[in-house]
Every structure is written in structure tokens, then in C-alpha cells.
N, C-alpha and C positions, 0 to 999 in steps of 0.2 A: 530111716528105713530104706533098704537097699531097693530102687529097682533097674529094670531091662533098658537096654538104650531108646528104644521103641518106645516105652508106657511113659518114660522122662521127656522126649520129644511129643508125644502128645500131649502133656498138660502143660507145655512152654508152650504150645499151637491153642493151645484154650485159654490161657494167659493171656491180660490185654494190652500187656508189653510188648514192645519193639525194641530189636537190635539193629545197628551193624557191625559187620563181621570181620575183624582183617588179620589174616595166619602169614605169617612166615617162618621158613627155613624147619618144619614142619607141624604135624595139627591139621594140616588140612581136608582132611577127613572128616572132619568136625563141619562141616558145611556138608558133604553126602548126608551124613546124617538128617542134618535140619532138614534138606530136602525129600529123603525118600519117605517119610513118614508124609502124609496130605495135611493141608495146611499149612504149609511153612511162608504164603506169602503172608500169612498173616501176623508172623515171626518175623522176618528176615525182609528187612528193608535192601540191603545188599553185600555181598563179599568182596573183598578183594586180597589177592594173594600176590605181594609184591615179593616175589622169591628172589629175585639176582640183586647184589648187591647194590645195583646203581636206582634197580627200582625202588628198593626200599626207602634210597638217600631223597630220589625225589618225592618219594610218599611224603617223607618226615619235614623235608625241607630243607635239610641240612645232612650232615653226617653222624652219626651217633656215635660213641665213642667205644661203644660195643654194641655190636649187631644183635648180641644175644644178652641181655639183661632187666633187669627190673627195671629201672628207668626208660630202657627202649621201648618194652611193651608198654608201659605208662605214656609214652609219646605217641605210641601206634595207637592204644585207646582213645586219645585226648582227640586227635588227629579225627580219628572213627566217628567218634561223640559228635564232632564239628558236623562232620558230612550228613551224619545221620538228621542234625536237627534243622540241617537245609530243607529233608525231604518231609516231613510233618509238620505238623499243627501246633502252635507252642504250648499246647495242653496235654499233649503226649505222652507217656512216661516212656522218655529212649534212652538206651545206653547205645557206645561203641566198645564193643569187646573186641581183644586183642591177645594173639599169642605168636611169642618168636621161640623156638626153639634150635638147641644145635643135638643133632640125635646121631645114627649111624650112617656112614658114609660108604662110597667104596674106595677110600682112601682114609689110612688114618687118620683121627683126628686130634690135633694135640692137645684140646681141654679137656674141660668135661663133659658127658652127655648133660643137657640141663633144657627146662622149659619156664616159658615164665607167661603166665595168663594176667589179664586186667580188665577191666570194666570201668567205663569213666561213665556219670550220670551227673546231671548237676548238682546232686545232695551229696555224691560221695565218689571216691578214687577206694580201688580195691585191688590188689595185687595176691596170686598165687606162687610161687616158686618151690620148682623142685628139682633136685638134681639125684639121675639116674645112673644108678651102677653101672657104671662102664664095664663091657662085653659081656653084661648079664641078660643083653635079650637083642631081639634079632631088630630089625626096621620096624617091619610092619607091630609086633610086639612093645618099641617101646612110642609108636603111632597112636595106637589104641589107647595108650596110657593118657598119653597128651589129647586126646579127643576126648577122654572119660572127663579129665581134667577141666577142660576148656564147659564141656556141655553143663558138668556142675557149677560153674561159674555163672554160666546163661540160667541155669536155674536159680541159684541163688537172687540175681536183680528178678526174674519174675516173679520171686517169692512164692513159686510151687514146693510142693511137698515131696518127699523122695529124692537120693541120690544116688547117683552110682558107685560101684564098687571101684576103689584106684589099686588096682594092685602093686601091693610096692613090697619091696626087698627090703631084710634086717637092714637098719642102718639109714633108712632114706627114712625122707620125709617132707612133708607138702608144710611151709612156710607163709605164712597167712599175715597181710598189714592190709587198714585198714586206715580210709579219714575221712571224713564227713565236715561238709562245709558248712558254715557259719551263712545266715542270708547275707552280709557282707560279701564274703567270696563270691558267693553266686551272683551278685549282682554285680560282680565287677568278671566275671568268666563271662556273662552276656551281655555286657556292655554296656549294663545300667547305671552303671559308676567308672567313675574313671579312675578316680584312687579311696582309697580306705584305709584309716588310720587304725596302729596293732597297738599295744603296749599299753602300760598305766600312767602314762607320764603324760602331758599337754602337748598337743601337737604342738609341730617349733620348726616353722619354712627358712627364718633366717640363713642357714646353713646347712647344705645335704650332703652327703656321701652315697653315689648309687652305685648298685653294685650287683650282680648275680648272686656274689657270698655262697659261691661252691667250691668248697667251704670261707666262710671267715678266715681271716691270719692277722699272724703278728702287723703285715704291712698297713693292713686295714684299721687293727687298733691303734697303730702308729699315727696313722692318720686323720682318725678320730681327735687323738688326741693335741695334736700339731694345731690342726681345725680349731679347737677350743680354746686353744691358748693366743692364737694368730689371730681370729677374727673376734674372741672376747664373746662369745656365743653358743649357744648346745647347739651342738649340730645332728641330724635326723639321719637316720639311714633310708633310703627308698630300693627297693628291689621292685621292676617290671615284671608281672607274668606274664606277659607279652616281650615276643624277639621279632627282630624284622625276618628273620630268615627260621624260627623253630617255629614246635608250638606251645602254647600257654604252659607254663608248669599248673602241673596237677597239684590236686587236694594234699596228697603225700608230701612232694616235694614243697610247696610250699610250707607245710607246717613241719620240715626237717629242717628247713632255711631258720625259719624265724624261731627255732630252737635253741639256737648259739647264742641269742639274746639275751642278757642281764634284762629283770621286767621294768627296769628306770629307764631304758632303752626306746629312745622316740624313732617308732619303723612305718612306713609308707607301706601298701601295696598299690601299686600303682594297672594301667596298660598303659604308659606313657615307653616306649620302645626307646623313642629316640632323644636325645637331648632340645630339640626343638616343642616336642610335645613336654618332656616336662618343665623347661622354660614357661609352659603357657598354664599349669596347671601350680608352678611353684616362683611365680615372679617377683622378680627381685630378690632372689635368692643367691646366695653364692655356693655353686658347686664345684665339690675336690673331686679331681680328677689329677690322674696321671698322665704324663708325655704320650702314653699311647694312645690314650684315652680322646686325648685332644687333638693329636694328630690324624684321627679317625673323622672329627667332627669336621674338619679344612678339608678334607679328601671327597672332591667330586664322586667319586665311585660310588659313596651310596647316598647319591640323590642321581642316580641314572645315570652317573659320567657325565651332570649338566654343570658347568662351573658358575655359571649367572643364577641357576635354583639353588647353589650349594652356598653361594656368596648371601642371596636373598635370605635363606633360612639361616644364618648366622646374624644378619641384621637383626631380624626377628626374636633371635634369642637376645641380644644388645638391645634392644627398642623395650623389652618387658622386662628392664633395670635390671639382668641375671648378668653374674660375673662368675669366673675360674680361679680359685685356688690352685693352682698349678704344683705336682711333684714330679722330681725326678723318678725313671726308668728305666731301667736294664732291660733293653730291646737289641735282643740277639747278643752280642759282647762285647757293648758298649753302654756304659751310659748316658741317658740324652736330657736333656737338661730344656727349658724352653726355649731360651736362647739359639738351641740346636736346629728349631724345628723353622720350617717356610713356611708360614700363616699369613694370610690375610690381614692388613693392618686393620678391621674391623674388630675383627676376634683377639689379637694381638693386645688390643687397647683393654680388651675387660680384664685380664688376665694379671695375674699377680702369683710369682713365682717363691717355692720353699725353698729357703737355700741348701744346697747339696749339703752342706755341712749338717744341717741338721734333722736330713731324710735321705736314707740310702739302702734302702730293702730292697730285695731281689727274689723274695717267699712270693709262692705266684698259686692261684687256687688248683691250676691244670699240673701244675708239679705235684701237688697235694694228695691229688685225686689217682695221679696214677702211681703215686708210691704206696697206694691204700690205705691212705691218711684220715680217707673221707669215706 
């Protein structure tokens, strides 16, 4: 049932739901709204509009690899959700709603127009996208669009009645994904758990492969398979929804990850970020990693640029009996081999290297992803 912008913000304001709000690159009129109708504190926990590039990067915590996409507003919600459930009650029911759009300019623009709304809540990740006829309407026209858009979304989590009208051109159309989390997930998004075990098979710590897996590849099956043969053991995948520097992948993204999976496939979800953390949550484990991989773990730089905290949390991972499968990498245009690399004899000693001869990929998940493989 169609209705007014006006009668849909008052029954989101008689709703006993709460959001927060964060619009970039446009949409942000979709806050006038929530406000000029009375009641919106009772909505609207708070907005933020991180418009210029850099603000956005530090909203997110990192760079996004498109400013304007499904996955970014999923990162800007996830982001929103966190903040949101700093400022209430854990009996709440909050979302962080999110929209980044790239719309009319006074410069041309070489994409397309396109917007993408999301909503992260602890039971679910929700995504809208739609991409807009280029020079079929003016700013403020395809504004309104993306606000209609946005306010239907804040409806939908309040579970009020009525929506508005999105007016769209032959040919367009609003793209709808949805996922809903397991009480596992949830408990591991608020940090009730620290890992949780996916698939039909027995869990199996002996041997892990961790890994983002955006997307999977040949290099990663290669090394499954190396793994099984070399250490005479099934080895587990583990993916962190937790990054030191992002934020959690969302409901979506997670259950896109663990899609690529054969179900005989032993997968971790973890928040263990760092290799130190899951040293303590998978001890005595042996993890495959690659030259970069491991040359990341020796590198002061992320433990503060401290060399004595960086040396200390490498004990730490040797002191709870973990060791490295070490493979060669094609970093930049060479290949590096362990031998290559300047490690600490601590880290050095756990370490057991693939011979080059019988591992030499060079398939990379960021190659992948941007030849739109993924």
C-alpha cells in the first residue's frame, strides 16, 4: 500500500525501533525527512554523512575498493549497526542503515548513476540496489528516488505497514539480497564466541588454511591439497570476520564466502584477526601460509612499530606448539621463497618450507575480483 513521505515517517516514529543513519555521496535527504516529521528522536539515534573521500575511508577503516557498491554500503551499515548498539540497551531492536550512491554531477560522470541501501541488525544483513538511467533525471529527481529508497528500507526493519512509491524508468529496477544469521553468527558478531564451526564434517585443528577466500582459487586448492599430502592430515579452512583494520563481514558476505565450499569441507568462522589470536584459539596447529603472509607476521608495523611486542607475540604463537607451512609467492616480480625472507630465528625455527618445484601460483583473489571473476 502506497503511502506520503510524511504518514511512512510517522509510523517509523510510533515504531519501537531504532536506527542509525549513514548516507554518502547522495540520499541525504533521507535524514530531512526523518526529522521534519516530530518524533524522530525517538527513530533516529544519529546520522552521519561522511561525503569526501577520505572521510568515508576513515568511517570504514580502510579503503573500499569501490566507493559506490553493494559491499560498501554493507560495510557502512555493519560500521552504523556497531555504533548504534554502543548507544543502547542490549534489548533494543537497532539497525545501522546505510546508503552510498554516485548520482548527477556537475561534471561528467563516467559510471553509472546507481545507489545501494543496507541495513545490518543482528538477525539479518539486507541490501537494496538500483541503477539509474543515466541523464534521465535531474539531481534533485534522482535524490528523491534514493531517499524513497532509503525510507523503505528504514520501514521495512521497523516492520510498519506501507511504502512508498520509487519511481523508476522501463528498464530499471531495485535488486533485493537478503541473509539472516544463524544464533552462531550472532554470537560470534557480539562476541560471544570466538569461533564457530560451518560444514558436515568433524571439526579437524591439526592443519588450517586461513584465509579471506575473496574469492577462493586454484592457489588455495593447490594448497589444500599440498597440506594433505605434506603433513598426512585434513586440513580446515578458517576465515576471520573480524580485520584489524575493516569491519566484520556481514551476514551476505559471509554466507557468499562459505558458498565456494564442498559440504565435506572443515570451515572455522572465527574473530581471531591476527595469527597470534588464532595460535591461542587453534594450538598446536600447523598453518599454511604464504611468503607474504609470513612476512607480514615478522613485520613490527602491525604491532605498533614495537620490535620487542612483535618478537613477544611470535613466542606466543611457538610457546602454544603452532607451526607454518610455508609456500612460495610472487610478490611484485619476483618470486620469494622462505629462504628469501629476514625473520626472526624464533619464527624461523617453526617453519617448514614447500619446495618451489612443487608450488608456484601466482592466481591472487584481488586479481580476481577485479577482472569480475567474483
Amino acid at each position: 500500500m502506497s503511502v506520503s513521505i510524511v504518514e511512512l515517517v510517522r509510523r517509523i516514529h510510533a515504531a519501537p525501533s531504532q536506527i542509525a543513519l549513514t548516507v554518502s555521496g547522495g540520499g541525504g535527504s533521507v535524514i530531512a525527512h526523518l526529522l521534519e516529521v516530530p518524533g524522530g528522536s525517538r527513530t533516529l539515534l544519529m546520522a552521519c554523512v561522511p561525503y569526501a573521500e577520505k572521510a568515508l575511508i576513515h568511517f570504514l577503516g580502510a579503503r573500499p575498493e569501490h566507493f559506490c557498491s553493494s559491499p560498501t554500503s554493507r560495510a557502512m551499515a555493519m560500521v552504523t549497526f556497531q555504533r548504534a548498539r554502543e548507544l543502547v540497551s542490549a534489548d533494543v531492536d537497532v539497525a545501522g542503515v546505510a546508503c552510498t550512491a554516485g548520482l548527477v554531477t556537475d561534471r561528467p560522470r563516467a559510471g553509472p548513476h546507481h545507489a545501494f541501501v543496507a541495513y545490518q541488525t543482528l538477525r539479518e544483513t539486507r541490501t537494496w540496489a538500483l541503477e539509474l538511467t543515466k541523464g534521465a533525471r535531474t539531481r534533485p529527481e534522482e535524490e528523491d528516488v534514493v531517499a524513497r529508497l532509503t525510507l523503505n528500507a528504514v520501514a521495512e526493519f521497523c516492520g510498519v505497514e506501507g511504502r512508498l512509491d520509487v519511481p523508476l524508468l522501463s528498464g530499471e529496477a531495485i535488486v533485493e539480497q537478503q541473509a539472516t544469521a544463524s544464533e552462531s553468527w550472532q554470537r560470534l558478531l557480539l562476541g560471544q564466541a570466538e569461533c564457530v564451526f560451518e560444514g558436515q564434517a568433524n571439526p579437524v585443528t591439526g592443519a588450517i588454511l586461513s584465509g579471506a577466500f575473496n574469492p577462493m582459487h586454484q592457489g588455495h586448492r593447490r594448497m589444500l591439497e599440498l597440506g594433505r599430502e605434506i603433513l598426512g592430515l585434513p586440513v580446515a579452512l578458517e576465515i576471520s570476520v573480524r580485520n584489524v583494520d575493516k569491519p566484520p563481514l556481514d551476514y551476505i558476505e559471509i554466507r557468499r564466502r562459505l558458498g565456494q565450499f564442498p559440504p565435506d569441507q572443515p570451515v572455522w568462522l572465527s574473530r581471531a584477526a591476527t595469527f597470534e589470536e588464532k595460535s591461542r584459539l587453534f594450538p598446536c596447529a600447523t598453518f599454511l601460509v604464504g611468503t607474504d603472509t609470513l612476512r607480514r607476521i615478522a613485520d613490527p608495523k602491525y604491532c605498533g612499530g614495537d620490535e620487542s611486542a612483535c618478537r613477544a607475540s611470535i613466542e606466543r604463537i611457538a610457546g602454544r606448539g603452532c607451526k607454518f607451512l610455508v609456500f612460495g609467492r610472487e610478490i611484485g616480480s619476483s618470486f620469494v621463497r622462505l629462504s628469501d625472507l629476514n625473520l626472526p630465528d624464533v619464527l624461523r625455527a617453526i617453519c617448514r618450507e614447500v619446495p618451489a618445484e612443487m608450488f608456484r601460483e601466482s592466481v591472487s583473489s584481488t586479481a580476481l575480483r577485479r577482472a569480475g571473476a567474483w
